[in-house]
C-alpha positions in Angstrom: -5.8 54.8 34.2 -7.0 54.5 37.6 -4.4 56.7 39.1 -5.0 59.7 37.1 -8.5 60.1 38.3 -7.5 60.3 42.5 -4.2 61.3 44.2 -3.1 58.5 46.1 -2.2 61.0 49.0 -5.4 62.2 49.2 -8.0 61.5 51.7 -10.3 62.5 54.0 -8.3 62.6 57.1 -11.6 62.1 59.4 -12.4 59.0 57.5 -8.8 57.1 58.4 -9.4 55.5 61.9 -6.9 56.2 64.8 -3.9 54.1 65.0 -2.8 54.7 69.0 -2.0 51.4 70.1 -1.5 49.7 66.9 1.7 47.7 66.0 2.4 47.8 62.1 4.8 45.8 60.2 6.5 46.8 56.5 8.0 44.4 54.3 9.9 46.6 52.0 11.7 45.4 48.8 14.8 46.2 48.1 14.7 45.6 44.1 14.0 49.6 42.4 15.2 50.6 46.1 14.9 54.7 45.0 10.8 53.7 44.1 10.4 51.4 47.4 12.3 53.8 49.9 9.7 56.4 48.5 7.4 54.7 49.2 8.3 53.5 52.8 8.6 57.2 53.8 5.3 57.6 52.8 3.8 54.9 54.5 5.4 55.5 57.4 4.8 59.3 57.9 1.1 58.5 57.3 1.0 56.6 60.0 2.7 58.5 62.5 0.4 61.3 61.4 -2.4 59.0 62.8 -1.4 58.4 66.0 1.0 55.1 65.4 3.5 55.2 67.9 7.5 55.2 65.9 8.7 52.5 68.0 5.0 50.2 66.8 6.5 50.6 63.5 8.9 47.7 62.2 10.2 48.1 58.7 12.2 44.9 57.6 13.6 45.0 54.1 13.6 41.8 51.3 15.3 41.2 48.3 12.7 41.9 46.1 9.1 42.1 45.4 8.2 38.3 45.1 9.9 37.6 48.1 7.2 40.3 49.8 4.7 37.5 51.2 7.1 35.2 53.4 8.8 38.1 54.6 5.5 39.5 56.1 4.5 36.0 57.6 7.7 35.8 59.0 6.9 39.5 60.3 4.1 38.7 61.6 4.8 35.4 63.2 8.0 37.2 65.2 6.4 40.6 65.7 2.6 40.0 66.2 1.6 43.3 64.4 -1.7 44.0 63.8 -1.5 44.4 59.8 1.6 44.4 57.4 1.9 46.7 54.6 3.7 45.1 51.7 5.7 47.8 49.6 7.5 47.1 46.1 7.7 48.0 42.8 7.9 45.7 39.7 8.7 47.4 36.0 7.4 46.4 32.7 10.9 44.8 31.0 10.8 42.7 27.9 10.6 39.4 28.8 7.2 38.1 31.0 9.3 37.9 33.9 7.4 40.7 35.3 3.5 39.1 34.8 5.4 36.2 37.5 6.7 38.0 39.4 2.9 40.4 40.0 1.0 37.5 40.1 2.9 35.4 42.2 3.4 38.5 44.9 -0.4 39.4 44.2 -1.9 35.9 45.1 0.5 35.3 48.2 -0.1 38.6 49.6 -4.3 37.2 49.1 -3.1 34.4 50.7 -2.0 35.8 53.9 -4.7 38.4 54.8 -6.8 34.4 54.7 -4.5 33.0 56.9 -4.1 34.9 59.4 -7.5 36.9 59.4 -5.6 40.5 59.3 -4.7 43.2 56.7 -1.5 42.5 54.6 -1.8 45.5 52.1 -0.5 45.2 48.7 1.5 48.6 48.3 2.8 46.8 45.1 3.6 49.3 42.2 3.1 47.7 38.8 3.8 49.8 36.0 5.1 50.3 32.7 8.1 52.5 33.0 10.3 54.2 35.4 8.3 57.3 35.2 4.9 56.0 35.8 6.8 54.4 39.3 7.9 57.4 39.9 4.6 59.6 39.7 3.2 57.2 42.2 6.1 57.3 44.7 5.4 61.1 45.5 5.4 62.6 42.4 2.6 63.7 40.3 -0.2 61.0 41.3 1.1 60.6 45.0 2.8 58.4 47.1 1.3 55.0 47.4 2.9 54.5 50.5 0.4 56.9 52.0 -2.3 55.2 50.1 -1.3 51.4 51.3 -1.1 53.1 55.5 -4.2 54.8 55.3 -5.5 50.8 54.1 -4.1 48.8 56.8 -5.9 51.6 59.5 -9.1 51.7 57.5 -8.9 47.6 57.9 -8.4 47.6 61.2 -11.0 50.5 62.2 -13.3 47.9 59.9 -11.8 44.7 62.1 -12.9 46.7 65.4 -16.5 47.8 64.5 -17.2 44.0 63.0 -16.2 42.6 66.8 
């Protein structure tokens, strides 16, 4: 299990590149709204802690997590942001409605960062149970809100040094 071995809230907080001037768009889902608002929090107080203005932050909300991808191109094609984090959370049920749903979201979300040549994070949690979501939305293993902000900066630092 990946998460056990790192915190996804920590970081080296020299390593994350400023984000004064940048505009950043988050799709959130509202399907396991308790995990995602979690998880928006996170992402968003990340940011602000690196210099992204609160009024170059636009959250919108979506049904659920395969519905993620078309509200971030829509995002993006309204809002011009710079990068769009993408935040859900699918659960493990009984049927294989959930290996859809993560592979549908996971290869759309793919499909955007090609499209329009900019960072559309997957802050997608996939787990097995309620309490393995709910390590990972600020409790035992972190917040992977902070995890999918500091990735859309460290993208765009990567985008600038690259021009």
């Amino acid at each position: 299990m990946a998460t056990a071995l790192q915190n996804l809230s920590e970081y080296d907080m020299a390593s994350v590149p400023s984000g004064a001037g940048k505009r950043i768009g988050i799709v959130v889902a509202e399907w396991n709204k308790a995990i995602t608002h979690a998880l928006c929090t996170g992402a968003i107080e990340t940011l602000l802690k690196h210099h992204v203005a609160e009024d170059q932050i636009f959250v919108q909300h979506v049904p659920g997590t395969f519905e993620l991808a078309l509200g971030a191109q829509w995002l993006e094609e309204r809002m011009h942001v710079d990068a769009v984090i993408c935040i859900g959370c699918v659960i493990q049920g009984d049927t294989p409605h959930f290996d859809f749903i993560c592979a549908g979201a996971t290869d759309a979300i793919v499909q955007l960062n090609l499209k329009f040549s900019k960072p559309f994070v997957f802050g997608v949690l996939t787990t097995l149970n309620l309490e393995q979501a709910q390590d990972r939305a600020g409790g035992k293993h972190g917040n992977k809100g902070d995890e999918a902000a500091v990735t859309a900066l460290k993208m765009l630092g990567l985008r600038e040094r690259l021009r």
